[in-house]
N, C-alpha and C positions, 0 to 999 in steps of 0.2 A: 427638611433635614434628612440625613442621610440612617438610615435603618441602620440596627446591630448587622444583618447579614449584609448590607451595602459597604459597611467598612469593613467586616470580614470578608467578603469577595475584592475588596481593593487590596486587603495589605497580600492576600492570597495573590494576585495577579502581580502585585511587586517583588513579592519575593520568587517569582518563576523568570521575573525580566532580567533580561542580559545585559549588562554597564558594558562601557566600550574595552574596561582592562581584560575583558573575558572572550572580544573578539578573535575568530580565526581568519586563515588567508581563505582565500577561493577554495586554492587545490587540497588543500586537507579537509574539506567540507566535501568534494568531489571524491576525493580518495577515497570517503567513506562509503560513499552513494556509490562508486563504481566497487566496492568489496562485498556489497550485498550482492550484486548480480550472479553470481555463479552457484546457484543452492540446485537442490533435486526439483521446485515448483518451474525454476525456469528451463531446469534441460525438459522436464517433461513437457512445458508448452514449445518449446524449439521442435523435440521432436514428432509434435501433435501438427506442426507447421510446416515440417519439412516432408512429412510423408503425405499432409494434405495440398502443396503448394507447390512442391520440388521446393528447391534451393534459392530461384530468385524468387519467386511469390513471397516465400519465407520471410527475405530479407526486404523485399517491398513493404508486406503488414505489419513488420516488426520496425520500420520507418515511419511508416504512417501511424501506425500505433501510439509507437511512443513518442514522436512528435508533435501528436494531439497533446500527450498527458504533459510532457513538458512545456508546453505553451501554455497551458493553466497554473504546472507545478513553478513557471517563473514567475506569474502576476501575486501568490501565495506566498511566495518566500521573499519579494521583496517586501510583501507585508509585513513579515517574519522581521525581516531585517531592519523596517523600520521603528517599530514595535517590541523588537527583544523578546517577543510572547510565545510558548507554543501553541501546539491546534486547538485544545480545546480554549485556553483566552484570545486566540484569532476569530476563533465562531463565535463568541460572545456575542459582540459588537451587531450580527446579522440575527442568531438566534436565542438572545437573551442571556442572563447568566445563566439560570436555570435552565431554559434550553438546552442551552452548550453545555451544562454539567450532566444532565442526563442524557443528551441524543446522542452526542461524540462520544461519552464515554458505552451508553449500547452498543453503537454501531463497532465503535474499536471492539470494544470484548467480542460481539459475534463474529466480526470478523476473525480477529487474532485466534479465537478456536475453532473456528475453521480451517484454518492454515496448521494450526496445532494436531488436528485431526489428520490431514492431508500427508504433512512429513512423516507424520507417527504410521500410519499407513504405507508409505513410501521405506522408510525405515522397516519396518516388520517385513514384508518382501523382501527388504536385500537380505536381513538376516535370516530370514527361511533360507534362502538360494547357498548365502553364504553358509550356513551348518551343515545343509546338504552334498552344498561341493566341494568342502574342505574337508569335514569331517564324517561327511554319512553319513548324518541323522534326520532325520525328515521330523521337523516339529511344524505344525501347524502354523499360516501368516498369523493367528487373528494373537496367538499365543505371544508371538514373538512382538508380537504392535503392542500388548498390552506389557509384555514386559519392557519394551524400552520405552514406553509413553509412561510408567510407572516412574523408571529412571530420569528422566527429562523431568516430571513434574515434582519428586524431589530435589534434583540441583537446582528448582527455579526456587522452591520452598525452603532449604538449610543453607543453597549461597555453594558455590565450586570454585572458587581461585581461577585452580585449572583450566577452567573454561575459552579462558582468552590467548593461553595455549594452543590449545585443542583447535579455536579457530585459525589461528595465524595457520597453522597449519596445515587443518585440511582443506580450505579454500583453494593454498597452491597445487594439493596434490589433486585435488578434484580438476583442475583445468589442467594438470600437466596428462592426468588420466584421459582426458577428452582430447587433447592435442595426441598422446600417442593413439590413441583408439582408432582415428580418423586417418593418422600419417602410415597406420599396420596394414589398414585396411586398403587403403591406394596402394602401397606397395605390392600389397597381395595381387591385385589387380592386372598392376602395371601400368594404370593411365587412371584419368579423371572420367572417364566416359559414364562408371556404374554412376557416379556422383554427381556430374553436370547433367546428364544425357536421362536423369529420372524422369520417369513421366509417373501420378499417383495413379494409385489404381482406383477404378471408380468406389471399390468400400471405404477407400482411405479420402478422396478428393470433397476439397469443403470450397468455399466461396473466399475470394480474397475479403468480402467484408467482415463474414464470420471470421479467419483470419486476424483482421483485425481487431472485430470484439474479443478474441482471444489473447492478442499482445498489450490489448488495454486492463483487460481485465487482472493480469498479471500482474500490475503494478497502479494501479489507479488510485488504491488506495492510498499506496507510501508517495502518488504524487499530490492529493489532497492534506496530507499530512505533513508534507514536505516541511513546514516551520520548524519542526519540532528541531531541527538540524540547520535548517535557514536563517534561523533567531542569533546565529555567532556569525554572521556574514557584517563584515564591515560597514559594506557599500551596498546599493541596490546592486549595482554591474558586479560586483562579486555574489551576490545572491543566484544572479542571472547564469554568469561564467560557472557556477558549482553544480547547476540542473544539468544546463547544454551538455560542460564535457565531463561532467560526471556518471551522466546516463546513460546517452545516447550510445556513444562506443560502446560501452560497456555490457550495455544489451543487444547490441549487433552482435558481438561475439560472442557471448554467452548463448544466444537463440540460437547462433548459426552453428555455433560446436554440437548444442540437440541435435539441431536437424541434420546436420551430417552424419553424425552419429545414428541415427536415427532412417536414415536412406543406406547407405552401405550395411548396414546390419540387416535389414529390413522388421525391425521392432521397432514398434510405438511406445511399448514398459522398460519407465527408466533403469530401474532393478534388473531385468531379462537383457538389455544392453548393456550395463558395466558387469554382469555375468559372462559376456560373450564374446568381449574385444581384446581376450587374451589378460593375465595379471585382475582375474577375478574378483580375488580376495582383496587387493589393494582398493578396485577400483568399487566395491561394493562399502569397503571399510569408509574409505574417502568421501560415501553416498553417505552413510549414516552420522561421523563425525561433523559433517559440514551442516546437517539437521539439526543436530543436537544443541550446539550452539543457539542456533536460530528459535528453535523449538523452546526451550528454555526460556528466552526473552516474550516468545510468543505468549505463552500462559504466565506469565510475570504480571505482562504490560496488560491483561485481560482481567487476570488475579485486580491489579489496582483501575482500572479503570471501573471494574463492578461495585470496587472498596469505595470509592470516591461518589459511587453514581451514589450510592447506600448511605453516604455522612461518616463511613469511616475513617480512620486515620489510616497510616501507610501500616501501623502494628495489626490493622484488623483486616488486611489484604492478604493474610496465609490460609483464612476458611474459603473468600471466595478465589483464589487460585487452585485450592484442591478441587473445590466445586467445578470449576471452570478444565481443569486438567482431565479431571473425570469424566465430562461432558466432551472434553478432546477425543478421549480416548475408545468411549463410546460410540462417538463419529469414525472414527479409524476403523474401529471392528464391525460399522456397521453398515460401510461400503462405500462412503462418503468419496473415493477415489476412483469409483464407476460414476460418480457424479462430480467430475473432476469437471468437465466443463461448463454446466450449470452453473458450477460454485462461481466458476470465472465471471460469465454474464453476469451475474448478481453484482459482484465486485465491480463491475465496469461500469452498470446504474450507480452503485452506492456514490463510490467516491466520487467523478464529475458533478453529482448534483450537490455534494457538499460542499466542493469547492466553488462551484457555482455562485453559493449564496454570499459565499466569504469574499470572493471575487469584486461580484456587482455589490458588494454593503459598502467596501473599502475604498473603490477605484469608479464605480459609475455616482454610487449615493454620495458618497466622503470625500470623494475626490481625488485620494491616495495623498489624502492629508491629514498625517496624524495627530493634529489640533483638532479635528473634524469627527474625531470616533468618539461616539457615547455608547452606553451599555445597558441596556434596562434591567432592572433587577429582575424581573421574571421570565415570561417566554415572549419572544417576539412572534407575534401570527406570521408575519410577513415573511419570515426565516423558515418558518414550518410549513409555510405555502410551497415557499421557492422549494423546499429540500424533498416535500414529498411530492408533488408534480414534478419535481426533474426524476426522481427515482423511477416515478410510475412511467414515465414516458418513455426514459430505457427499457427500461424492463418490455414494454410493450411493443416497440420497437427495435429492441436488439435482439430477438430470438429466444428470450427467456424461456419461456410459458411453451414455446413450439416441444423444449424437452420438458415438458410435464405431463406425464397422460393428464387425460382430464381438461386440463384447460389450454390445449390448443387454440380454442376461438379466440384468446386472450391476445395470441400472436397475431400482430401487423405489422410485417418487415416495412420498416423505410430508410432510407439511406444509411447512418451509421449511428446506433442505438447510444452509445457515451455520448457523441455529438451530440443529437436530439436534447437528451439528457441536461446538459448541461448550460445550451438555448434556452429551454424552457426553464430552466430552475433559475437564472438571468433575470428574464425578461419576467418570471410573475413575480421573485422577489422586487423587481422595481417598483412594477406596479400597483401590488400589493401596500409595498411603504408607502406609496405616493396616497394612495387608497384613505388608507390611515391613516394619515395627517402628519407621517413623518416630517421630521425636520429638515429645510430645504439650504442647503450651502451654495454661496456663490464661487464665481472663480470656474477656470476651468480642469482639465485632468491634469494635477503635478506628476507627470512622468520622470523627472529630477526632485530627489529627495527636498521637499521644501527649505528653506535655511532661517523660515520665520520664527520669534519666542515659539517654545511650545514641540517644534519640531522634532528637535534630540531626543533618541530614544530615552538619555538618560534624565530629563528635563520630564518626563510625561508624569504625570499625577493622574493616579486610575482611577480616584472617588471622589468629584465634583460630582453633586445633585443637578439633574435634568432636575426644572421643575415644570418647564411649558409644554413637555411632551409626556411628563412622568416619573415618578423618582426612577432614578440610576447612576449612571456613571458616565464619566470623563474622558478619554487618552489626554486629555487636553490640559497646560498648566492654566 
């Protein structure tokens, strides 16, 4: 019979699933995916990529990069799409419900203040620059990150209208800022030669692989996560159509605006470059506006993901958001953006190995049939196998540990550290379940939405009792 917490974990997953009158088209689910692109974390890794790669290297690792992440972030979202579910009841099914309530919602909070930290940092810089250059007054960064990391984490705490304002906004003036920066600077010139014709200098030159651990790491996570947006997609092929051209372009241009930016200037700090391409003030303000938005959401979705990990409701998610903004801001002031690319690698482990597990539970174990998905009520081992051997094996393989004094011997380069990653988190998740005695489905991979009973997102029942494997749950009517 099914537990009090097994019906509360089902009516909990039904009332997050998406019915079909709530679906969107592709391109508005893309339009969303392509308006996150242009913030201060991706011009700084553009410009981390253009002074280490030139301009096509650039646009090579930010190909290959993010080509990796969207061929994972497509397998994810049409899970999304069949299922109605976001991330954390997508990882159920691989890492248990208890699993998936506590590791996805860790992993998101560390992350999401991490990035909290990063902008709040990035922000304090343009405003030192900015009070400097406009008005003369030399305040300290660490002064200036604590007073608008202060700011951001009350609008995430009492709520700002304003806010969606503020972004429609400054996203365009942040990319119209980067188009003229790039167009003043060629002019100044008079040809393309400073900007095609770069060669990095050997303090700036990295490796096209690091390179890529760098364009993955940038978004790896929001491509593991991808459902959370993928769950209004119609169709699989509209699930598919909203990764490909909602991303890809998206982060071509945005990387490449960095790194141009980034080469004719010759600065690598995003802050010291919209200081320097003429219209200062606009192009510093447009830095911090387009933050604040973002920043705001950032310690939100952290604030409740801790609330959630804890047993609280969404009313007890404004202690651990202050907590969590706190902790932003103490990363901001305490250099966390000299360890800007560390941060990356980490993020490039994390999220492939999570989607990893979600991946092989759904599509190699289940079939990518959602009659086929159960849910244990507790932690699945097999889920925690796959998510920490894929982690460990980025990490070890992607250059992590090489920037950590101390444990260099940790570091073994091999081929491409997310990849690795994401292999391994695959292949011991299968194993693992096989191991265990998981349950064995016939049939082969439905790569077209099944059309059997049971299929329809709106059709799923989330709390039938497993009872030959264990009490849990269903997707299955």
């Amino acid at each position: 019979m099914p537990t009090a917490q097994d019906t509360a974990g089902a009516a909990e997953a039904d009332g997050l699933r998406i019915d079909e009158s709530e679906r969107k088209s592709w391109a508005s689910i893309a339009f969303i995916r392509a308006g996150g692109m242009f913030s201060a974390p991706t011009l700084m890794v553009g410009a981390a990529l253009g002074l280490g790669l030139a301009l096509s290297g650039a646009a090579l690792a930010t190909l290959v990069g993010f080509g990796f992440i969207v061929a994972y972030m497509c397998f994810v979202s049409m899970q999304a799409s069949d299922l109605g579910l976001p991330t954390a009841s997508l990882a159920a099914p691989a890492l248990g419900r208890t699993g998936a309530r506590y590791l996805v919602s860790l992993i998101v909070g560390v992350v999401t203040i991490g990035w909290f930290g990063v902008q709040t940092a990035v922000c304090g810089a343009s405003l030192a620059l900015m009070l400097e250059g406009v008005f003369g007054l030399a305040v300290p960064v660490w002064a200036c990150s604590v007073a608008l990391g202060a700011l951001m984490l009350v609008t995430a705490l009492v709520g700002f209208d304003g806010l969606k304002w503020v972004s429609s906004v400054a996203a365009p003036l942040l990319v119209l800022i980067c188009v003229y920066g790039v167009s003043a600077s060629v002019a100044q010139t008079g040809s393309l030669d400073a900007l095609l014709g770069y060669v990095p200098l050997p303090a700036d030159a990295i490796g096209l692989i690091a390179g890529v651990n760098m364009a993955v790491g940038l978004f790896a996570f929001a491509g593991a996560t991808a459902g959370d947006f993928a769950r209004f997609a119609r169709t699989r092929k509209d699930a598919v159509l909203s990764c490909v051209v909602g991303v890809i372009p998206a982060a071509l241009v945005a990387l490449m605006a960095g790194a141009a930016l980034a080469i004719v200037t010759g600065q690598g700090d995003i802050a010291v470059i919209m200081n320097s391409i003429g219209l200062p003030a606009v192009g510093l303000l447009a830095l911090v506006l387009s933050a604040w938005t973002v920043n705001a959401s950032n310690v939100y979705s952290a604030g409740l993901g801790f609330a959630v990990m804890l047993g609280k409701d969404e009313g007890g998610s404004k202690l651990t958001t202050a907590v969590s903004g706190i902790a932003g801001i103490a990363l901001a002031v305490g250099g966390i953006l000299g360890q800007f690319e560390a941060f990356l690698t980490v993020l490039s482990a994390c999220g492939p190995a999570l989607a990893g597990v979600m991946v092989a539970d759904y599509w190699l174990v289940r079939k990518g049939r959602p009659a086929n998905v159960r849910v244990v009520a507790g932690i699945s081992a097999a889920g925690v196998a796959g998510l920490v051997c894929g982690i460990a094996v980025a990490l070890v393989a992607g250059g992590t540990f090489a920037l950590v004094p101390g444990l260099e011997m940790l570091d073994v380069p091999f081929f491409v550290g997310p990849v690795n990653g994401i292999i391994v988190a695959m292949v011991t998740y299968v194993a693992a379940y096989r191991l265990t005695g998981g349950e064995r489905f016939a049939g082969g991979i439905a790569f077209a939405r099944p059309t059997e009973p049971g299929a329809s997102p709106d059709n799923l029942v989330y709390n039938r009792t497993v009872v030959a494997k264990g009490e849990g749950e269903s997707c299955g009517s």
